[in-house]
SEMARZA-525785 format. One record per residue: residue in three letters; y negated, x negated, z negated of N, C-alpha, C in turn. Coordinates in steps of 0.001 Angstrom, whole numbers, padded with zeros to 6 digits, always signed. Atoms other than C-alpha are relative to their C-alpha. Layout:
BEGIN
ALAYXZYXZYXZ...
This chain:
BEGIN
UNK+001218+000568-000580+037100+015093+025377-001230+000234-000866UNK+000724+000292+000502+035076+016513+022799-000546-000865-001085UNK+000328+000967+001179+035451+014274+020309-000289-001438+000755UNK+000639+001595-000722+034758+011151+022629-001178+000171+000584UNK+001647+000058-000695+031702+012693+023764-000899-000489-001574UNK+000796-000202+001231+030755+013170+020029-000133-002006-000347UNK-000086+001331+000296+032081+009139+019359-001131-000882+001173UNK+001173+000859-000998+029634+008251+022503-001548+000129-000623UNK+000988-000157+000724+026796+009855+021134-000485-000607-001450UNK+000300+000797+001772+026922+008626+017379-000469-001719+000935UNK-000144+001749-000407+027457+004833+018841-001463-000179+001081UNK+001174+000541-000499+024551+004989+021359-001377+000494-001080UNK+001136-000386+000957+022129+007231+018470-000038-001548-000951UNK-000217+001187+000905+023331+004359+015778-000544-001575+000585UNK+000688+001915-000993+022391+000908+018774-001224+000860+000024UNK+001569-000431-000059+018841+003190+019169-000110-000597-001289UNK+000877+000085+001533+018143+003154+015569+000264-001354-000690UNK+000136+001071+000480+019172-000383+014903-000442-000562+000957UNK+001079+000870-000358+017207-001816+017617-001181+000615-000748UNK+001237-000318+000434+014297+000125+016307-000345-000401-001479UNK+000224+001067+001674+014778-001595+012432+000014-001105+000583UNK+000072+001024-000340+015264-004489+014421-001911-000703+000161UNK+001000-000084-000744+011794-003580+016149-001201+000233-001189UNK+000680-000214+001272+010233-002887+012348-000116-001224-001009UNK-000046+001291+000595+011531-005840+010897-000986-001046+000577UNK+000755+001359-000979+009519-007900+013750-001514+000459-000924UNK+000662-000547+000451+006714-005606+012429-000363-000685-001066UNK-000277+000570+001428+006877-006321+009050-000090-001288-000724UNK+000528+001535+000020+007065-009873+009233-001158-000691+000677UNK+000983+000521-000823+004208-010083+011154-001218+000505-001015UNK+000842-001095+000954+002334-007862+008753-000294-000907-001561UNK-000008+000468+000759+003386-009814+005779-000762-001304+000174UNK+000181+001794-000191+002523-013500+007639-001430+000171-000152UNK+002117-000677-000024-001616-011414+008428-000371+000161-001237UNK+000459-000561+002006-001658-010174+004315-000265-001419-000548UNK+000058+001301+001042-000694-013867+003050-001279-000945+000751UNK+001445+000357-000681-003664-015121+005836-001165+000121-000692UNK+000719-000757+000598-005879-012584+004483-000558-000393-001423UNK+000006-000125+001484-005637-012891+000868-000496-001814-000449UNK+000695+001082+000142-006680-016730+001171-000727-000679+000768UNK+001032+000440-001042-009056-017045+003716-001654+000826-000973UNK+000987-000085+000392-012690-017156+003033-000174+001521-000088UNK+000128-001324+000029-014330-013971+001955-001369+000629+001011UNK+001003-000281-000921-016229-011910+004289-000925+001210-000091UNK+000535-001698+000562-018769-009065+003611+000224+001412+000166UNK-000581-001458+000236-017712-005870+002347-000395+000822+001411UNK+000354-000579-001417-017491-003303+005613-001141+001123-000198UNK+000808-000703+000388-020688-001291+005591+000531+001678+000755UNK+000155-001283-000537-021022+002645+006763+000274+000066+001512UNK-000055-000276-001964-020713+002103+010683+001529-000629-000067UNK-001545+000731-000174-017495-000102+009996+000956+000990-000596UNK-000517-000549+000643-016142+002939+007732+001318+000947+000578UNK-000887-000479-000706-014290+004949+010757+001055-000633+000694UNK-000831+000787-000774-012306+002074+012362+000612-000528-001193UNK-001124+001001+000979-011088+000394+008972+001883+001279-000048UNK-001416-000042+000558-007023+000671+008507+000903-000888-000802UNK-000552+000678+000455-004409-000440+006932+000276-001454+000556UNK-000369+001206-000700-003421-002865+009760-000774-000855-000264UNK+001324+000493+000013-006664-003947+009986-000786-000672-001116UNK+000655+000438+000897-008086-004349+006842+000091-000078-001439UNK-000883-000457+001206-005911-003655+003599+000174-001713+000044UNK-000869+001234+000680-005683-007412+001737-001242-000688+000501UNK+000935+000745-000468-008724-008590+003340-001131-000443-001435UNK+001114+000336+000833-010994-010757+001186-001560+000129+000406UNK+001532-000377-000438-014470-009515+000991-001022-000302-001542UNK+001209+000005+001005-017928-010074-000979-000915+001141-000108UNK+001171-001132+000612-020179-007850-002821-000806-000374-001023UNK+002324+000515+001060-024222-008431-003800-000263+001197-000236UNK+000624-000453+000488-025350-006194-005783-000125+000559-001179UNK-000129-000220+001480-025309-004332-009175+001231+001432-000405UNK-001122-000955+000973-022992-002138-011379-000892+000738-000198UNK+000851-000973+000517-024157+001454-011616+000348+000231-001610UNK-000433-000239+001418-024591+002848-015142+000464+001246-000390UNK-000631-001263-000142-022139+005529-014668+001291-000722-000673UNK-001549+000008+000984-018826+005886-016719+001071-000772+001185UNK-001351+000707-000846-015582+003932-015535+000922+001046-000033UNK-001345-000773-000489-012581+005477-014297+001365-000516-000186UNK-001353+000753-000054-009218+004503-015723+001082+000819+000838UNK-000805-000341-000801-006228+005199-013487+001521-001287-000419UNK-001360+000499-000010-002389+004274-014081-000296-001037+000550UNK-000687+001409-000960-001125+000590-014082+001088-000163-000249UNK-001404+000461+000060+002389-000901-014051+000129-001909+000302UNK+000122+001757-000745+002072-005193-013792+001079-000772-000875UNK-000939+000955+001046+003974-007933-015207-000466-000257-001661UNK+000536+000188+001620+001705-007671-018412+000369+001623-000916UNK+000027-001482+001077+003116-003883-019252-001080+000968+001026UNK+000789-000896-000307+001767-000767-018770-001741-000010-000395UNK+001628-000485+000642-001849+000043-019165-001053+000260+001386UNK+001260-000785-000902-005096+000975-016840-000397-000753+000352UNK+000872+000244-000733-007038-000102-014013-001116+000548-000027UNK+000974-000573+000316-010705-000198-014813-000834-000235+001353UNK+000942-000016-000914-012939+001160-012064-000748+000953-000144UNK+001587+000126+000615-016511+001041-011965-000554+000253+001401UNK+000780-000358-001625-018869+002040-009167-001350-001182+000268UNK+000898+001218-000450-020982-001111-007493-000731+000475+001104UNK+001331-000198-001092-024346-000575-005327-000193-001205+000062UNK+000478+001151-000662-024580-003039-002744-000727-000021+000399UNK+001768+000533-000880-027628-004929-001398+000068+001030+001451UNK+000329-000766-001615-026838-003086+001720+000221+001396+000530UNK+000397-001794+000215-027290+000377+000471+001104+001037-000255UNK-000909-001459+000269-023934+001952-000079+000921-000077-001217UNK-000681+000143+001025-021461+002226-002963+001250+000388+000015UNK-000943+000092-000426-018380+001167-003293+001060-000228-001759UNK-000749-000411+001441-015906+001619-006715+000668-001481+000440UNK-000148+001245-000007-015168-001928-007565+001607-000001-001466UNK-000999+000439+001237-011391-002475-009578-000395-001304-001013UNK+000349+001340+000954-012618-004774-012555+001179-000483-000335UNK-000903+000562+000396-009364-005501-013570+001182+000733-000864UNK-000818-000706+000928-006359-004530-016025-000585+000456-001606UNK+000200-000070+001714-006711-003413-019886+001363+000469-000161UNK-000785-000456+000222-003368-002818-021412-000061+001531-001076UNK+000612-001377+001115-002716+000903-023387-000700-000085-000854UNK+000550-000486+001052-003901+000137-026243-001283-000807-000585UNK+001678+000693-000392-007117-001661-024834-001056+000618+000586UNK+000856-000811-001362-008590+001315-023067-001705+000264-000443UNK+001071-000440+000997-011601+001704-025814-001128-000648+001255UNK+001003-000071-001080-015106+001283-023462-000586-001434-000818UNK+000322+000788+000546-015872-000734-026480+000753-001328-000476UNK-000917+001623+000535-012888-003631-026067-000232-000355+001128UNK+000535+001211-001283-014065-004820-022616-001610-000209+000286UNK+001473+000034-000281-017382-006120-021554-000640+000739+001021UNK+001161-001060-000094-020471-003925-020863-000044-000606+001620UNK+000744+000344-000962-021686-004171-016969-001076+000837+000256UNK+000825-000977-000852-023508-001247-016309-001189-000410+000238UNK+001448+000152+000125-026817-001989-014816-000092-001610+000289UNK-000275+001227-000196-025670-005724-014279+000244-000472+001627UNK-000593+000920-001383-026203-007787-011262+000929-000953+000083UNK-001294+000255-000411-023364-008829-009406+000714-000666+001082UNK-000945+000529-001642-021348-010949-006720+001007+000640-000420UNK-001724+000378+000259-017994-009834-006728+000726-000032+001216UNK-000779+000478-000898-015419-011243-004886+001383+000701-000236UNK-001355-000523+000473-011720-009703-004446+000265+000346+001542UNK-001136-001014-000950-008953-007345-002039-000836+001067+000490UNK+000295-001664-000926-010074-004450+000074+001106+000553-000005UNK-001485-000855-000443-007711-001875-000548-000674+001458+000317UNK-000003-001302-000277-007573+001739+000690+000210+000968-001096UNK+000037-000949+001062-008204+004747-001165+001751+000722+000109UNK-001547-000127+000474-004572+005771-002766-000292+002127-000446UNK+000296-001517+000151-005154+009894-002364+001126+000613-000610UNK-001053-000637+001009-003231+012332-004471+000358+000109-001372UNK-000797+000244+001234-001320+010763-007117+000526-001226+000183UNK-000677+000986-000245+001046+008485-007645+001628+000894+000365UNK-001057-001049-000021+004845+009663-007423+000695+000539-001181UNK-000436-001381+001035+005599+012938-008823-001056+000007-000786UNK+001160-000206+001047+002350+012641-010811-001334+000175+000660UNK+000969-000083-000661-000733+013867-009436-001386+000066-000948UNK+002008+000101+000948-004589+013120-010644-000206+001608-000939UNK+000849-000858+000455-005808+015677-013178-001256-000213-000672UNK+001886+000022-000159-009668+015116-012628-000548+000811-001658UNK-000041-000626+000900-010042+017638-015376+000138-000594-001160UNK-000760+000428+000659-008131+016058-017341-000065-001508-000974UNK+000588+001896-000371-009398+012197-017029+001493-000523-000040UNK-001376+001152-000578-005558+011593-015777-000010+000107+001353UNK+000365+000784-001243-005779+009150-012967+001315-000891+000165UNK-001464+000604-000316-001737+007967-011625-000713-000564+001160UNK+000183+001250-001163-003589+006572-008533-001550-000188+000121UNK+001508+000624-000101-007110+005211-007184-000387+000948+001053UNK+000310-000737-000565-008019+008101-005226-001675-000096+000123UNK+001665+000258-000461-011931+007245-003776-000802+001383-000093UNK+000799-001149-000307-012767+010508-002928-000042+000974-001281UNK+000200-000855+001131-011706+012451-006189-000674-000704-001012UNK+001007-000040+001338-013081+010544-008666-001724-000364+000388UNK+001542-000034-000407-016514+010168-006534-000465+001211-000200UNK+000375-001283+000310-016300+014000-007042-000027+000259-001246UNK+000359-000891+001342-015759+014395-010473-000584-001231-001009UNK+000947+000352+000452-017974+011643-011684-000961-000067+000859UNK+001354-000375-000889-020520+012835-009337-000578-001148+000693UNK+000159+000995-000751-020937+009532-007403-000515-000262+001234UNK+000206-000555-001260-021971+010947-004044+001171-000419+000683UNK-001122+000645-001141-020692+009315-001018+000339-001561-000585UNK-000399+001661+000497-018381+005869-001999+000942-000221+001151UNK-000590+000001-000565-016779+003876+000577+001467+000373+000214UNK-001701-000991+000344-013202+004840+001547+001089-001148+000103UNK-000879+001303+000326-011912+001545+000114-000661-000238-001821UNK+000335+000724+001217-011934-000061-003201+000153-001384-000009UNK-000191+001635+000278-012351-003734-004180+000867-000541-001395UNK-000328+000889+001343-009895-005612-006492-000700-001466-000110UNK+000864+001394+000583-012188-008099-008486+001368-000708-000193UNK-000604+001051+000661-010597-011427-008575-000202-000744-001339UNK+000492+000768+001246-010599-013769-011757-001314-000410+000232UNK+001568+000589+000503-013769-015457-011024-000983+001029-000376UNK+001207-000670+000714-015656-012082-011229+000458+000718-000620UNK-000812-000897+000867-013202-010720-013548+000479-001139-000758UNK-001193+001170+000244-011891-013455-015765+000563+000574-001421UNK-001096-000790+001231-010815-011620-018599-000991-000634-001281UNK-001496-000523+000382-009887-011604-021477+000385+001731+000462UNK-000941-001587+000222-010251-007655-021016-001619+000301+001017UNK-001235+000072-000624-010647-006762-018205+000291-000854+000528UNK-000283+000872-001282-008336-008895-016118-000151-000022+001235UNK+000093-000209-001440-009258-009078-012687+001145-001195+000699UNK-000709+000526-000846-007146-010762-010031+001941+000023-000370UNK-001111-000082+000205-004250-009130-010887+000795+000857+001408UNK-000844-001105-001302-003434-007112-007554+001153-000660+000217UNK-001629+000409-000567+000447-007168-006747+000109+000621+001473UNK-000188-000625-001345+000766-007663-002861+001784-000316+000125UNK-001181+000040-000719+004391-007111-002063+000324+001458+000909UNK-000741-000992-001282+006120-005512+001115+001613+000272-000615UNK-001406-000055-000420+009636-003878+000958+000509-000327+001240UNK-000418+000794-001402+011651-005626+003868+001516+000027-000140UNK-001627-000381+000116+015273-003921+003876+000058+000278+001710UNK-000997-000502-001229+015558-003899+007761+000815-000262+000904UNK-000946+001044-000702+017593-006195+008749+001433+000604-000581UNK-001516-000474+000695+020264-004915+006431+000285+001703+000494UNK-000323-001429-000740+019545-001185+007857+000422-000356+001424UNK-000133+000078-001890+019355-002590+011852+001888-000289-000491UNK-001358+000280-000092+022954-004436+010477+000988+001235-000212UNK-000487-000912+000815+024098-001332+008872+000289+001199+001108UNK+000263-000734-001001+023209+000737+011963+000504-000418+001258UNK-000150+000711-000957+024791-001766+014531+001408-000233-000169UNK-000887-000439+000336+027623-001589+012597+001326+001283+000487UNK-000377-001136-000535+028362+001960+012945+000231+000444+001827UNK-000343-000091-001701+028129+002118+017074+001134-000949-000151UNK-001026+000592-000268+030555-001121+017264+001349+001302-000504UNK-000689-000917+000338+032566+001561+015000+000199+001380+000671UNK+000135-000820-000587+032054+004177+016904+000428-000066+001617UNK-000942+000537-001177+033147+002518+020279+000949-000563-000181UNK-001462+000404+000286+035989+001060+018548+000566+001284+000846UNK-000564-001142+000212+036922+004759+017982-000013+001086+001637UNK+000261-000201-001948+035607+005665+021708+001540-000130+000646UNK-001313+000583-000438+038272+003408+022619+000906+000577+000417UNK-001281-000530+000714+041149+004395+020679+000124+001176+000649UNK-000007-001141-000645+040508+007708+021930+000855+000361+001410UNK-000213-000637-001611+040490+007507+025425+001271-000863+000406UNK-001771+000830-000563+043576+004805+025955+000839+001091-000656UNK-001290-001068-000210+045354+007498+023932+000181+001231+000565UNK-000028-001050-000920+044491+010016+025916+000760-000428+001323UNK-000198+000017-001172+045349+007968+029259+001694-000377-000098UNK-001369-000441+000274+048644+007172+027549+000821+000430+000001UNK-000752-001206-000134+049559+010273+026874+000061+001083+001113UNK-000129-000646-001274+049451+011670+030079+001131+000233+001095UNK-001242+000496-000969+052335+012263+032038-000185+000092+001233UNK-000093+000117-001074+052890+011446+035268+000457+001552+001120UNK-000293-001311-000978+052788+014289+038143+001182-000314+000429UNK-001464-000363-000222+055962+015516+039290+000058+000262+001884
């Protein structure tokens, strides 16, 4: 009996956890259908200081937004890239908007052996629209590699550390990827952000829905040979 309790348990844990990829997948595709919305719908102005505690991912990650005002004349911040053009750096720059707060603006790509201050064009001090992505500050690192500030190595876009160690004060707790029009290259490229989702859960819910049918097979098997083998009272 204990092993058919154990074959009950697996088979109902295994139908939980593939309705619940089932219940992720719905997720997911709903998530993906709001991003591809997002990413070509008009742009709407950057979220100021009162909007700063309610933004999320759900919410506001992919959203197209505008920004009036100028490029401070503070140093850029390169940070790890990986795109279809090769490795090389994401250049970000810190932008003061008309509406008083500052917000680290992604100008675009430079590949490695473009990182010189003196192979892309000058903004500092330059008024500015820019248009692009709202993304969320990327804290830490990247994986297995973590920021050394110190160092000027930057594996992710972390808002808050490099507002600290280029002394920036307070910067919102998002960054903007410039699109081509206010990035058009050659160096840097803007409108290079890569939005893709991983979407394996249909093959986990199957994978997981699997195992219970298997598992009440084995239920089964069990208990008919148990009632089988039973002999008859005397």
């Amino acid at each position: 009996m204990v092993f058919a309790s154990v074959l009950a348990l697996v088979a109902l844990v295994a139908a939980g956890l593939g309705v619940w990829q089932v219940q992720r997948r719905s997720w997911k595709l709903d998530l993906i259908a709001r991003v591809e919305a997002r990413i070509h719908a008009e742009p709407v102005a950057a979220p100021g200081p009162a909007q700063w505690p309610t933004i999320d991912a759900d919410g506001a990650e992919y959203r197209r937004v505008a920004l009036q005002g100028r490029y401070l004349d503070a140093p850029e911040t390169l940070t790890m890239a990986v795109t279809e053009r090769g490795p090389g750096f994401w250049v970000m720059a810190p932008f003061r908007s008309d509406g008083g707060f500052t917000v680290l603006v992604n100008r675009g790509f430079v590949p490695e052996d473009r990182r010189g201050a003196e192979q892309r064009r000058r903004v500092a001090g330059e008024q500015a629209r820019v248009v692009g992505l709202l993304r969320l500050t990327e804290p830490a690192g990247g994986f297995l590699r973590y920021n050394d500030p110190a160092a000027g190595r930057w594996y992710s876009r972390d808002v808050a550390a490099i507002a600290t160690a280029r002394g920036l004060g307070e910067l919102a707790p998002y960054f903007v990827d410039a699109d081509t029009a206010s990035e058009p290259g050659p160096l840097p490229q803007g409108g290079m952000t890569q939005v893709s989702f991983r979407n394996t859960h249909l093959i986990y819910a199957l994978t997981w829905f699997c195992l219970a049918l298997m598992s009440l097979a084995g239920l089964v098997f069990v208990l008919r040979g148990k009632a089988g083998g039973e002999a008859p009272a005397s």
